[in-house]
Every structure is written in C-alpha cells, then in structure tokens.
C-alpha positions as CSV (number, residue, x, y, z in Angstrom):
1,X,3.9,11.9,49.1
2,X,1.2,10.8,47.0
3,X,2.7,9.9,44.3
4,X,3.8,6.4,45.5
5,X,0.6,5.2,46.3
6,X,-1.3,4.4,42.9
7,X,-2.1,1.7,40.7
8,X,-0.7,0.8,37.2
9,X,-4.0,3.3,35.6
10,X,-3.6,6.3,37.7
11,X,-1.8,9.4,36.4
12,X,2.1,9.4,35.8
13,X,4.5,9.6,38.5
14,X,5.8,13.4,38.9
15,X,9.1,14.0,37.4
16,X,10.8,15.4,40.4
17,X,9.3,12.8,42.7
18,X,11.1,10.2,40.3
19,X,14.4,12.2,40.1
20,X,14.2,12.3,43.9
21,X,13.9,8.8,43.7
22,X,16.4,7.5,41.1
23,X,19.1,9.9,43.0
24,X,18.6,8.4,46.8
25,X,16.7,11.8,47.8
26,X,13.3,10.0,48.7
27,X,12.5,9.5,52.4
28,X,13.3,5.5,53.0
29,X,9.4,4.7,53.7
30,X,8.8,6.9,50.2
31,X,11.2,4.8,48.5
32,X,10.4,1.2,49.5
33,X,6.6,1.4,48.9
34,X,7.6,2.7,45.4
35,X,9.7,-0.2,44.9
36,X,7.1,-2.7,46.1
37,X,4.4,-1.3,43.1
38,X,7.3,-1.7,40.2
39,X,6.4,-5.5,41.2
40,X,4.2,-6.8,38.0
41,X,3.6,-3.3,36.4
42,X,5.8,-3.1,33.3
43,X,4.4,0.3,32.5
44,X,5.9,1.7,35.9
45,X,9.5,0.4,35.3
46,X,9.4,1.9,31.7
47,X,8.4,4.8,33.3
48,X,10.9,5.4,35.6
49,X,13.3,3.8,33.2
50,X,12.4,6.7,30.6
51,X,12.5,9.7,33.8
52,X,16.0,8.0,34.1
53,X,17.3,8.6,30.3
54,X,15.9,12.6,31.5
55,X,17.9,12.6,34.6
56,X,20.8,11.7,32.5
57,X,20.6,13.9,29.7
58,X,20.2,16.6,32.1
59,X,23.4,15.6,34.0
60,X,25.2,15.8,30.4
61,X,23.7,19.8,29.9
62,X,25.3,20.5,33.7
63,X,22.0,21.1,34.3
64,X,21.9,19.3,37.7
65,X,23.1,21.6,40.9
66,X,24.0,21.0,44.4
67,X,22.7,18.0,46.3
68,X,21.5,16.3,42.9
69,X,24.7,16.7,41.3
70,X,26.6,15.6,44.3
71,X,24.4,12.3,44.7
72,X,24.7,11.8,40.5
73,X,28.0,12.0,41.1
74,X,28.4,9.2,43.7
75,X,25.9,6.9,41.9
76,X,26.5,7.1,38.5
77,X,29.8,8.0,38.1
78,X,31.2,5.0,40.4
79,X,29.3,2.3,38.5
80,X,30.9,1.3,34.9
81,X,27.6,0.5,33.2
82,X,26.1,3.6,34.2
83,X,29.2,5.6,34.1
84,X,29.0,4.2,30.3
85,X,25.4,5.6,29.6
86,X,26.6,9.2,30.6
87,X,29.8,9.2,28.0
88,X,26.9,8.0,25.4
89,X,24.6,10.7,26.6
90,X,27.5,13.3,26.4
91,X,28.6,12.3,23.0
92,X,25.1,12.5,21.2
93,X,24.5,15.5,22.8
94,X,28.0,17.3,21.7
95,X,27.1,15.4,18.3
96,X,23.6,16.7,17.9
97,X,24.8,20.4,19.1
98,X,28.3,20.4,16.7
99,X,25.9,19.8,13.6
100,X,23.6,21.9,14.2
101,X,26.1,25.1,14.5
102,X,26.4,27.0,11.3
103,X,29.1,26.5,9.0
104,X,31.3,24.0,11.8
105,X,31.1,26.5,14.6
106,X,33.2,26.0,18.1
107,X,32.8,22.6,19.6
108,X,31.7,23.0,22.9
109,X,30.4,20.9,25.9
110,X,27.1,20.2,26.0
111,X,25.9,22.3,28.9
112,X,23.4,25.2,28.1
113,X,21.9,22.8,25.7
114,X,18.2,23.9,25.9
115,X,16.7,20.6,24.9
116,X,17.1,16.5,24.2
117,X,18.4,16.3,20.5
118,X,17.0,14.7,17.8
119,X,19.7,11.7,18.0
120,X,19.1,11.2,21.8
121,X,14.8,10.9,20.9
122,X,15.3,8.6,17.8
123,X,17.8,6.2,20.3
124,X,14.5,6.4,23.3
125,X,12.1,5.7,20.0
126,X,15.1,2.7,18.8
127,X,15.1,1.2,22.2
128,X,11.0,1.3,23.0
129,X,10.6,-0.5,19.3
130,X,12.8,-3.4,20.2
131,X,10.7,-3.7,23.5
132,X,7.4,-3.8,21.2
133,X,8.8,-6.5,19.4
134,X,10.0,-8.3,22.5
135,X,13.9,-7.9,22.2
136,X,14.0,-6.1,25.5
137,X,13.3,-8.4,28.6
138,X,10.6,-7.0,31.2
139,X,10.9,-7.6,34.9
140,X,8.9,-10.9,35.8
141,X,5.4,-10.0,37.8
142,X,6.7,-11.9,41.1
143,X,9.1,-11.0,43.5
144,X,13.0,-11.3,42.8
145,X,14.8,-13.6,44.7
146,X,17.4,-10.6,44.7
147,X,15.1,-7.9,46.0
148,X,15.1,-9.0,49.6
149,X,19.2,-8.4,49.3
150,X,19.2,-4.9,47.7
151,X,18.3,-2.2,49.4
152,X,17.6,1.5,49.1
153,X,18.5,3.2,45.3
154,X,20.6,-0.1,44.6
155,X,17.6,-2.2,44.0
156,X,15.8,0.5,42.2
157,X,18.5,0.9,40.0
158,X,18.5,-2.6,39.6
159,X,15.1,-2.7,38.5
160,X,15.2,-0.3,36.1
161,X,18.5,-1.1,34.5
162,X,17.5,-4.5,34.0
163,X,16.6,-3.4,30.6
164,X,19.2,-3.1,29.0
165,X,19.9,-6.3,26.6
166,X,22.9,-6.9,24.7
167,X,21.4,-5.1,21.4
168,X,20.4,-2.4,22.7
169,X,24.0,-1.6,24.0
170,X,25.2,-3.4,20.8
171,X,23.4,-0.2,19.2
172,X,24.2,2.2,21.6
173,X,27.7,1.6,21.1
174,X,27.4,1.9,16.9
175,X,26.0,5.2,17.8
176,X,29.0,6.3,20.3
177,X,31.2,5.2,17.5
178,X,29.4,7.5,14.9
179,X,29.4,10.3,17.3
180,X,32.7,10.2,18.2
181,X,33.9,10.4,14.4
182,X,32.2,13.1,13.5
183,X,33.6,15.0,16.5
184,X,36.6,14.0,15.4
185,X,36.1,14.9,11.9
186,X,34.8,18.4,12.9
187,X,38.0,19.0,15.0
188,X,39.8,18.2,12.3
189,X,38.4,20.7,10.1
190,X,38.5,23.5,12.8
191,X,42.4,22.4,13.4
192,X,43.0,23.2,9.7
193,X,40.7,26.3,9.5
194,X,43.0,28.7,12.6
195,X,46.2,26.9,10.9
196,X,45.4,28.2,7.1
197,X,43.9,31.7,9.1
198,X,47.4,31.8,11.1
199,X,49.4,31.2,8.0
200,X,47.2,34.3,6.1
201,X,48.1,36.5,9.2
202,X,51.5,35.7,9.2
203,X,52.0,36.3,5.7
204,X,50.0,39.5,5.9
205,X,51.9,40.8,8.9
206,X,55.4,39.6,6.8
207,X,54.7,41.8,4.1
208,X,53.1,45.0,6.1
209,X,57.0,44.8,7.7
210,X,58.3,44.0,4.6
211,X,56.6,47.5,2.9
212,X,57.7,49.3,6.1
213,X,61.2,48.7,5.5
214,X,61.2,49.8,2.1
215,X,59.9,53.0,2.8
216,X,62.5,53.7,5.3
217,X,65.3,52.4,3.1
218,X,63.9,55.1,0.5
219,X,63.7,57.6,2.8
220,X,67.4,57.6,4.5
221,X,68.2,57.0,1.1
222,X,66.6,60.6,-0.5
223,X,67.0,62.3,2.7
224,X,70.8,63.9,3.6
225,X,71.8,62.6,7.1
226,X,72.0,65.2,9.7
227,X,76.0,66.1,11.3
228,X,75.7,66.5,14.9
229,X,77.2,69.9,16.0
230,X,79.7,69.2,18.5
231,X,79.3,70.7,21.8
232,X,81.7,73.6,22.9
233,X,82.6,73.2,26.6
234,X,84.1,75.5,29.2
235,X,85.4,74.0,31.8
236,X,86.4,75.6,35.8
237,X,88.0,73.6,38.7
238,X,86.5,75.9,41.9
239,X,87.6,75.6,45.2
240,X,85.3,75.8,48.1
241,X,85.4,78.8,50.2
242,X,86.6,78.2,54.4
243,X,84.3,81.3,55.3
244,X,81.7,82.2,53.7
245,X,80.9,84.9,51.7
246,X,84.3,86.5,52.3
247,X,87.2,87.4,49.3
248,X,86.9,88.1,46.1
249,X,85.0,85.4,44.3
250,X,86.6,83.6,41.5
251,X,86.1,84.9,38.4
252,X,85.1,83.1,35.5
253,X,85.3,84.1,31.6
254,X,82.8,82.4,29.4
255,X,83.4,83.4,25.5
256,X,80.1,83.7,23.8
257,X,80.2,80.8,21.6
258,X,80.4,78.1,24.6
259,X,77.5,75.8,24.9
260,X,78.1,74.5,28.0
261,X,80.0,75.1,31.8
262,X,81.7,72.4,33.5
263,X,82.1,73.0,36.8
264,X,84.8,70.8,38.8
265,X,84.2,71.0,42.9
266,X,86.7,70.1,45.3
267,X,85.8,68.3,48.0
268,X,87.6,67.1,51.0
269,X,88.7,63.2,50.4
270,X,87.3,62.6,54.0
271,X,84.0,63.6,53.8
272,X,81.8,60.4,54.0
273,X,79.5,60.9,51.6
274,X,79.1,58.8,48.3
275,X,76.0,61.3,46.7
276,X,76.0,65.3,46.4
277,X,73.1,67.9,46.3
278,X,74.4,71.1,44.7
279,X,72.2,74.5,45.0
280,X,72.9,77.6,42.5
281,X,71.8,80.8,43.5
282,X,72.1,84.5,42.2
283,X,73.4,87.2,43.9
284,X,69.9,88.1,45.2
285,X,69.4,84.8,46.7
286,X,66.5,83.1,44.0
287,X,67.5,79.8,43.2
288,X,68.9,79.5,39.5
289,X,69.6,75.5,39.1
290,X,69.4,72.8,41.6
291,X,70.8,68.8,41.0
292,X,71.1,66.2,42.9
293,X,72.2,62.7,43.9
294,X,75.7,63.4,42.0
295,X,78.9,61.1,42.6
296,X,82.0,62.3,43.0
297,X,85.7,61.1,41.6
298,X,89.0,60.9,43.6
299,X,91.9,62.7,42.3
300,X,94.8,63.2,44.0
301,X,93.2,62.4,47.8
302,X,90.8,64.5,47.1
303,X,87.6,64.1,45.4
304,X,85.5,65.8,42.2
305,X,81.8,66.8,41.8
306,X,81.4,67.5,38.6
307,X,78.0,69.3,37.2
308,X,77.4,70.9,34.0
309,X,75.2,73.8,32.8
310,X,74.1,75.4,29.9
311,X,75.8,78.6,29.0
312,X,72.3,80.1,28.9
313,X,71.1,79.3,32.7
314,X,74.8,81.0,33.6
315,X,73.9,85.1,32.8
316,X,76.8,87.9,33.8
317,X,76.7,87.5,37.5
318,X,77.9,86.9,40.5
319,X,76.7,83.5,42.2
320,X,76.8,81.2,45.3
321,X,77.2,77.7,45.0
322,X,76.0,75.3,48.0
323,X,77.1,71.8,48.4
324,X,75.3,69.2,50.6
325,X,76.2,65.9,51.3
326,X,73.4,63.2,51.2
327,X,73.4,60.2,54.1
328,X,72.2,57.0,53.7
329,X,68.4,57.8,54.9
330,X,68.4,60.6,52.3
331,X,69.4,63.5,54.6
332,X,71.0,66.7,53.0
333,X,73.4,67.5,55.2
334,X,75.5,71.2,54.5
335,X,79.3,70.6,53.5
336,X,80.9,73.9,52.0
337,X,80.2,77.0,49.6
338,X,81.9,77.9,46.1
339,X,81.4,81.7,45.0
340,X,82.1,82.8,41.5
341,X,81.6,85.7,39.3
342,X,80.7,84.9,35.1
343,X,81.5,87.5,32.4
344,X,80.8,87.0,28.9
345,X,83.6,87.9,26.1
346,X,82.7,88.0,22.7
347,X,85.0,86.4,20.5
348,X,87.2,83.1,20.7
C-alpha cells in the first residue's frame, strides 16, 4: 500500500489505511515500515494521533461494525488509559447531543450521532494549542530505546499516545466533570417532568371515576329497581321404558301459566356413567331439544338426571326421550327411552 512509503511533505495518510493501522488490521510488513517513518516526523505522529481522536469518536456513535469493533474492543477497552479516553469521548458526545435537543428531549446514547460536536472540536483545538506553545512533549527524532521491545499496534500506540501530558488530561478530566453534571442535571429535570405528568394523569383519571360514580348513584337513585318475576316450575319424575315404544306413555299436564318443565330421569344406580346426553324428539321423529354432558344425583340407589325446558319448546304432543351415557373418550353410548304425552290446561 502506498500510503506507507512517503516523506514528511507528501499528501496525508488515507484515513482508512490509518484506522487499519491504529486497530492491528495492517499487514505486519505495512505496519512496521509505517512505524519506522513516525521516527523524527512530528507532523506524522499528530497525524495519526488526530485519525486516532476520529477512530474514537466513531467507536462512541457505534459507528464501528464487525472486525473493527471486535479489534476496538480488545485494544481499547482492556487498556485503562485508553479505556479512559472512550468514557470522555462518550460523555461529550451524550453532552453535546442532550443540549442540543429541544426543550430537554430524551437522553440517549450517542450512536446515530451524525457528526463530532462542537465540545469534542474545541477539546482537539484545546489540546493542538498547548502543543503550539510547547506544553505537549513531541516524540524525540532518534530511535527509542523502547521501540526495539514493542511490537506490532503496541508500539504504535505507544507512539502516538505519548502525547498525552498531565494538563491535557488535567483538562480532559474538568471537561468529563462538566459533562457528567449536566447529564445529571438534565436527568433530573426529565425525572421530575413524567412524575408531575403521572401525578396530572392520576388526578385526571381519579376524578373521570369519581364523576362516573356520581352519575350512577343518581341514576339508581331516580330510577325504580326492577322485581325479578319468579319462575313457575312444573316438575315430572319419568321412568324409563323396558321396551320401547310400547304402553301408554305417561301423561303429563302442564297448566298454562308454567314457565318452565323439570324433568326427573331415573336411571339405574349401576350404570357406569358419570355424564348424560339426553335427545328430545316429537312424535314425527324431528329433533326438538338436545343437552348434553349432564350429571346425575343418587337417590335412593338409584340415580337422577335432571334437565329443564321451557314451557314453550314443550307444545301438546306426544314425545320420545333418549338417554345416552357418555364414556371417558367421549363416546355416546344408548342407555334407555322415556315416552310422555304433554297437554296444556288453562287455569291454575
């Protein structure tokens, strides 16, 4: 790549060749001969130095995917100092972004940030005056005695970090400092902001309930209360027929003010079943009423299915009752017949 062979005049140094570089990507024979010309060219290692601050900043906007976030990761993130310069990063950023949002909008993370904010530019501006005026140490133009044992992005990132003097992270921590208070500040306000708005609701919400009940009190209050009717029952014990279809059926006599037939069926206190299936038919043989899964009571060894109807479904008639036992898998299976005739009589 051409980019590693130049001198200290030639164009600037690619920013994804540098990136590649500062994040152990580079090819090994890439990387060393770019570490040999950072030897007596100042401008180079503030180059680099300022690509760095970039790589960075884009680590902080989650801007940095795959195999570059992995190797950030592993590089960064295990050294303190430079684990250090990402939290700073972070915090300007989230800084920068929280006061720029209308009226104390959400605080967010800074990823999606579309640019380096202003307070990130004026530190890089900070930090390159106090190297004008010589606070910030340069690399000496000879070799290090250290060099020969560093090796790969470890001596690079020595090189580059070198700059880095006690004011500079003096001031770098005064604006940490200033960013975390007003994040904290803002936080604060938003904390107070969803409590007063949750206090409004509840108080709104309290008084819609509030006006709800005193419109039902009125009503029950104005309005006369309904007497339920009780309901007239008639009510037959049938016995069920040995052979079918043969005798007089049982009559029974329904006076016309009934609202409902109770019908008690005998069944044999042996038969294994614990639900019923009961079919009503007309004399014609259509189906009039059908219910099922019915339990039946023990009296007296044997046992009652009890099923009620509405006077109305029972017209003058004759009719055939079938009962069928159901088994545990849900099979009907036929137990007996109950025949009956219904008359109507006006009157009590």
């Amino acid at each position: 790549m051409t980019d590693t062979f130049r001198s200290d005049e030639q164009r600037p140094l690619s920013p994804e060749f540098v990136r590649r570089f500062l994040l152990g990507l580079l090819p090994e024979k890439e990387a060393e001969t770019l570490r040999e010309q950072l030897f007596g060219q100042p401008s180079m290692v503030e180059e680099i130095a300022a690509h760095e601050d970039d790589l960075i900043d884009a680590y902080s906007r989650g801007e940095l995917l795959g195999a570059e976030k992995d190797a950030f990761d592993a590089l960064y993130l295990a050294h303190p100092e430079k684990r250090r310069r990402v939290v700073v990063s972070r915090a300007l950023l989230e800084a920068a972004r929280s006061q720029a949002a209308p009226g104390g909008a959400r605080l967010s993370t800074p990823s999606g940030v579309a640019e380096v904010p202003p307070a990130v530019a004026a530190l890089r501006a900070e930090i390159a005056a106090e190297e004008a005026r010589g606070n910030v140490a340069v690399f000496p133009g000879g070799r290090s005695r250290i060099l020969p044992a560093l090796t790969g992005l470890a001596a690079a990132a020595a090189l580059v970090l070198a700059a880095l003097t006690t004011l500079q992270r003096s001031r770098l921590e005064e604006r940490l400092s200033a960013a975390e208070s007003l994040h904290s500040q803002k936080v604060a306000l938003l904390e107070r902001q969803v409590k007063e708005q949750t206090a409004a609701a509840l108080r709104a919400e309290t008084a819609r309930v509030a006006a709800e009940a005193a419109l039902a009190a009125r009503d029950a209050a104005t309005s006369a209360t309904p007497i339920a009717k009780a309901v007239k029952r008639a009510v037959f014990t049938l016995a069920m027929d040995l052979v079918r279809g043969e005798g007089e059926p049982r009559r029974l006599t329904l006076p016309s003010d009934v609202d409902e037939v109770q019908l008690k069926l005998e069944v044999d206190g042996n038969e294994p079943y614990k639900l019923f299936y009961v079919t009503l038919r007309s004399a014609s043989g259509r189906q009039v009423f059908s219910r099922g899964r019915l339990s039946g009571e023990r009296v007296s060894g044997n046992r009652l299915v009890t099923l009620n109807l509405r006077q109305e479904v029972l017209p003058e008639g004759r009719y055939e009752l079938q009962l069928q036992g159901l088994t545990e898998s849900g099979k009907a299976e036929d137990i007996g017949y109950y025949y009956f005739h219904v008359n109507h009589r006006n009157g009590v």
